[in-house]
C-alpha positions in Angstrom: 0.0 0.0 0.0 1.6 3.3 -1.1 0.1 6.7 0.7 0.4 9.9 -0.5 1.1 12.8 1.6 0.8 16.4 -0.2 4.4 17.8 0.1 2.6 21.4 1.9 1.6 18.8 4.8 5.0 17.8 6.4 5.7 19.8 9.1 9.2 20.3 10.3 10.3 21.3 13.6 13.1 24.0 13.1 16.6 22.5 13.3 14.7 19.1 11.6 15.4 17.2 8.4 13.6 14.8 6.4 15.1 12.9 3.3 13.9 11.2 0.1 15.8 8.4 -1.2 15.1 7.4 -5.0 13.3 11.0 -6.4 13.7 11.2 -9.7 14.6 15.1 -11.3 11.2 16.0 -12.1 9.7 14.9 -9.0 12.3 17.6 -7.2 11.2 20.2 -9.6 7.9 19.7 -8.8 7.9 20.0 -5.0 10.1 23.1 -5.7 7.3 24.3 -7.8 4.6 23.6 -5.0 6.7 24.6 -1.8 7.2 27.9 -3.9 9.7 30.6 -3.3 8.8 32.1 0.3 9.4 28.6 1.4 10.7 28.2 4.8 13.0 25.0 4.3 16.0 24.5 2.0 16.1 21.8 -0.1 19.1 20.0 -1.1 19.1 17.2 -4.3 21.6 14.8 -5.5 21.7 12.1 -7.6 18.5 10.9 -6.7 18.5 11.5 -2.8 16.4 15.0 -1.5 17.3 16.3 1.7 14.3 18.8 3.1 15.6 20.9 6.2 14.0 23.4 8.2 16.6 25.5 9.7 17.3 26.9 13.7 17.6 31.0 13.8 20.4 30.0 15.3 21.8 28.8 12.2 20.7 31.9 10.1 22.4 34.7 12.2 25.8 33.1 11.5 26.1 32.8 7.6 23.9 36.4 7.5 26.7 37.6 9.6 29.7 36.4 7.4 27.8 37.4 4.3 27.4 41.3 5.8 31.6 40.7 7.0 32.6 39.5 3.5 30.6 42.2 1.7 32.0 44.7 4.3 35.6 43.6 3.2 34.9 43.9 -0.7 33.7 47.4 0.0 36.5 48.5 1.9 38.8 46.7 -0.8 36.8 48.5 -3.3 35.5 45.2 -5.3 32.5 44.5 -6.9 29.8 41.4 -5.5 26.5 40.6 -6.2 24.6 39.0 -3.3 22.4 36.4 -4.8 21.2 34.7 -1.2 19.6 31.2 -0.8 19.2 30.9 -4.6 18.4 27.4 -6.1 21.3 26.4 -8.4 20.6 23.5 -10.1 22.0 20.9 -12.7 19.4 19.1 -14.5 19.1 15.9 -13.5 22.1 15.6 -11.4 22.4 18.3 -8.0 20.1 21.1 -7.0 21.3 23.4 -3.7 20.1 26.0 -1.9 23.1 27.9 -0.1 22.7 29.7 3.1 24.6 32.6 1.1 26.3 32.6 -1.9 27.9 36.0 -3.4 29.3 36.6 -6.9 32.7 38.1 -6.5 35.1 37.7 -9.4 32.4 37.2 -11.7 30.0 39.7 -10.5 30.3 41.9 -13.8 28.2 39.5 -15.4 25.6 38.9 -13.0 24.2 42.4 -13.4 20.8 42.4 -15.0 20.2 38.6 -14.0 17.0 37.7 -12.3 16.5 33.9 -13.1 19.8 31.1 -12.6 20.3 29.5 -15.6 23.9 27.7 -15.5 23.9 26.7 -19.2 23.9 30.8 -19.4 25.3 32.3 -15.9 28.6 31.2 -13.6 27.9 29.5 -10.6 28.3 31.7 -7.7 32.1 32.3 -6.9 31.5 31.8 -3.2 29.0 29.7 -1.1 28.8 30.2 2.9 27.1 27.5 5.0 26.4 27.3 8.2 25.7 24.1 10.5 25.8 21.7 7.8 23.8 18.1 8.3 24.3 16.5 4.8 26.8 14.3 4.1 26.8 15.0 0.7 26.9 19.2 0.8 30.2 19.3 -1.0 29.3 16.9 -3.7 26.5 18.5 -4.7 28.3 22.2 -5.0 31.3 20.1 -7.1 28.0 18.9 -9.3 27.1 22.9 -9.8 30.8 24.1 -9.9 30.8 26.3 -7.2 34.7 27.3 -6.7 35.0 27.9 -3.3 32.6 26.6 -0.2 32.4 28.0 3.4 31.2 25.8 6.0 30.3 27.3 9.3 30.1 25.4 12.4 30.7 25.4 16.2 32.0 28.5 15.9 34.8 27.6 13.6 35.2 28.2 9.9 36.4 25.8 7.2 37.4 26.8 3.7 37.8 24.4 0.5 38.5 25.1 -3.2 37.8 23.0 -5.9 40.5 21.1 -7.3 40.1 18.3 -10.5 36.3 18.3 -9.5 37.0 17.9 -5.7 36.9 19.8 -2.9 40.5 20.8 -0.7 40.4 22.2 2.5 42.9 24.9 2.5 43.6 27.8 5.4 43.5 30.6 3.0 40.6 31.9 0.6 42.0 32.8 -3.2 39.2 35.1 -2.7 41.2 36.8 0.2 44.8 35.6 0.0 46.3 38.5 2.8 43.6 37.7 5.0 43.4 34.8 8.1 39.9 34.4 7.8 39.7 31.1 9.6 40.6 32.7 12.6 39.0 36.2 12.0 35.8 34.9 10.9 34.7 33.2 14.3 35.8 36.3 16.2 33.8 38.7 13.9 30.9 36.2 14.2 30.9 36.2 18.1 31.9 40.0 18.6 28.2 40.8 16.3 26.3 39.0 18.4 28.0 39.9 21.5 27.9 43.6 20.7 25.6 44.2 17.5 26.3 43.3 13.7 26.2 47.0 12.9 28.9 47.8 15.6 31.5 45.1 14.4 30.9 46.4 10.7 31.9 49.8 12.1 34.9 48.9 14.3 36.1 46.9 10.8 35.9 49.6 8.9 38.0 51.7 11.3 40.8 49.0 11.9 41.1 48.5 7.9 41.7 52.2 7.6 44.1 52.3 10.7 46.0 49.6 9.0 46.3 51.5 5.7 
């Protein structure tokens, strides 16, 4: 016996997953199609398996965080990004992700007038932040889309890997920002804006960049 539950009708508890083993492509578009965009989960699809997760606010602050200290930096460095958000990025077929953050960086130029991902026509994003990750399979599926360079987030400590002959490295610098010790700055920045307000630590950045120049 084989019973159908509307997709709409599964109710996640925040910080909860659920996955699907065996969806075919189609079947994934479609419960992206009825979830819709103001959905309140993040779907993650690979090679047949479909991770549904309903995220903690405790894992939102951090990667909003790091996406306002990264866009904060680029300003400062006076470089162009596009912030694109939880965008689905998908490869027909094969993966389909919805980052915590992702921003255009290096390729941001060409990002300007899109509304709608298409990878046959766009880049993938040049950076993708994650926070708290539960899926085993996170990095395989942004190797699958071509993302070159993945943040992961956790326990208060910040791991960075590049793509290398379609895998992923960790490394303790970002080619996004060689002169800078992210790995260790990140956390501290992280803490000190919810210790003492995002819009503070932005500030106090600002003024030790400038100090430093």
């Amino acid at each position: 016996m084989t019973v159908t539950i509307p997709i709409k009708a599964i109710q996640l508890t925040p910080g909860s997953a659920i996955t699907i083993d065996n969806l075919k492509w189609q079947d994934f578009e479609t419960i992206l199609d009825e979830l819709g965009e103001k959905r309140r989960v993040r779907l993650t699809y690979y090679q047949g398996n479909l991770e549904i997760m309903s995220p903690l606010a405790i894992h939102e602050r951090p990667h909003r965080i790091i996406a306002d200290i990264v866009k904060g930096i680029l300003n400062l460095q006076g470089r162009d990004w596009e912030d694109f958000g939880s965008t689905t990025f998908k490869r027909p077929e094969i993966a389909g992700v919805e980052p915590d953050t992702c921003l255009y960086i290096q390729n941001a130029p060409q990002m300007r007038g899109c509304t709608h991902i298409d990878l046959d026509i766009y880049p993938p994003p040049d950076l993708a932040i994650e926070s708290d990750v539960t899926s085993k399979t996170t990095l395989e599926v942004y190797a699958a889309i071509g993302v070159p360079e993945v943040w992961i987030y956790s326990k208060q400590q910040l791991k960075i890997y590049i793509i290398k002959d379609g895998n992923y490295q960790e490394t303790s610098l970002s080619p996004t920002f060689p002169n800078l010790s992210l790995t260790t700055q990140i956390p501290q920045l992280v803490e000190q804006a919810i210790n003492q307000g995002t819009s503070r630590m932005l500030r106090e950045l600002k003024s030790q960049f400038f100090q430093s120049k």
